[in-house]
Structure formats: C-alpha cells, structure tokens
Phi, psi and omega in degrees: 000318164313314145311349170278295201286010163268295216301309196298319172322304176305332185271333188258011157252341164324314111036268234261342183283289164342291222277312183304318192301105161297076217293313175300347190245001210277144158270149161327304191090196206278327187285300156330323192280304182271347149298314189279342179281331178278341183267305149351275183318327190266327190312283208301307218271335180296292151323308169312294190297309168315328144276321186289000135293294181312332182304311198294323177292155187248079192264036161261141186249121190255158182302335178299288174343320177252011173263349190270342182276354160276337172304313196285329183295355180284322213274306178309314187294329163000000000 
C-alpha cells in the first residue's frame, strides 16, 4: 500500500508544481550554457581545420597541364 498513496501524493502534487511555474522566467540553467558553449567550440575548431586545409590548396591552374591532356587524347586515338 505505500506505494499507492506516494503515486496518489505525486499526482496531487504535480499540479500544484505546474501552477509555480513561471513560463517567463524558465532558463537553460548551467546545462544549457555548457552545451551551447560545446557546440561553439566544434563550430570555432571545424573552421580552424577548414581553413588551414584550404591554405593547403593550389587553386592556380598551371597552363601546361591543360595544353597537354588534349595532346595525349590525340596521340591514343591514332
């Protein structure tokens, strides 16, 4: 039987939990605060590594290269 009157306490105090609540004022709180701070941090480190790969590309096209790949499909088709 204790367990009957803790469940019936809990349904008639929920309510009354409900009722307290102050919809305007509820916050993340510390949990929030350190989520939004962990997800920043992978943003800011994600960015970091993105650039510092784009520094590594050579996006100049050097001219030989695209005069010579019409040369060598001429030379195969023979």
């Amino acid at each position: 039987m204790p367990s009957m009157s803790a469940h019936l306490a809990l349904t008639q105090l929920v309510p009354f939990a409900a009722e307290e609540l102050d919809k305007n004022k509820v916050t993340p709180g510390v949990l929030g605060f350190i989520v939004f701070a962990v997800m920043a941090l992978a943003v800011w480190m994600l960015m970091k590594s993105m650039n510092r790969h784009m520094h590594k590309v050579d996006f100049a096209q050097s001219p030989d290269r695209a005069e010579a790949a019409p040369a060598a499909e001429g030379a195969v088709k023979e």
